[in-house]
N, C-alpha and C positions, 0 to 999 in steps of 0.2 A: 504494500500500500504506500502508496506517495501521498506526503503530506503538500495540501496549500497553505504558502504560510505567505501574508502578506501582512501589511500595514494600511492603515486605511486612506490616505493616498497613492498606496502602491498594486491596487487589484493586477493593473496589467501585467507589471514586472513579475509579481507575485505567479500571476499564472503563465507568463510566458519561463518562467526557470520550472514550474513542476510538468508543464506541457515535456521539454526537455527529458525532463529525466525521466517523467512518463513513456516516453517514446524509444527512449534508449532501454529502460527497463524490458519493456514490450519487447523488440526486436532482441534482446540478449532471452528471454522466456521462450520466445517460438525458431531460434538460434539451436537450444537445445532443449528442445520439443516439450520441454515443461508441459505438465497439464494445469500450471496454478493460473488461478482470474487475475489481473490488474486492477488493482482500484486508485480513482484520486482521489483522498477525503478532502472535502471543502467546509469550511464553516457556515454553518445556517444560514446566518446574515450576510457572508459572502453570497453563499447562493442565488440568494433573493435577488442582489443587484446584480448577477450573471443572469438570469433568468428575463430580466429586462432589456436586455443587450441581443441583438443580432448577431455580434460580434461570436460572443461567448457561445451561443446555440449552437450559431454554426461551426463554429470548431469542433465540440462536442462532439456534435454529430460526422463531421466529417472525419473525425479521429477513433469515430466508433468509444469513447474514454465513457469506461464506468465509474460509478461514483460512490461515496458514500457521505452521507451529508450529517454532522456530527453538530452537537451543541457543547461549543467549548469551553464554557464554564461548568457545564455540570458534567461534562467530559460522557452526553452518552450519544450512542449513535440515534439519527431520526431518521432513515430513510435511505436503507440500498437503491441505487439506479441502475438498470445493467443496463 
């Protein structure tokens, strides 16, 4: 699992480094034939302002990136996306 870790003027940067390693992760898993899932966890309230975004969807989607969407204060998961 890839954590997104940003600042809150930093969403972009934030997710253009875990897209990265996301991807590098990915391609080293089907490299040697792993059968583990990928996940990015995102922050709740990260999410929400990706969710409003064109930008963010469609990467998403075009990177096929599963998710998992955590509440970081109380540290618990809210919602797998595959």
């Amino acid at each position: 699992m890839i954590r997104l870790r940003t600042s809150e003027e930093s969403l972009i940067q934030g997710f253009y480094i875990a897209l990265g390693q996301y991807l590098s992760y990915l391609k080293m898993l089907i490299g040697t034939k792993s059968d583990r899932i990928l996940y990015l966890a995102v922050p709740e309230d990260k999410h929400k302002k990706m969710q409003k975004s064109d930008f963010y969807k469609e990467m998403l989607e075009d990177y096929k990136m599963k998710l998992v969407i955590y509440h970081p204060i109380m540290e618990i998961i809210e919602q797998w996306i595959n």
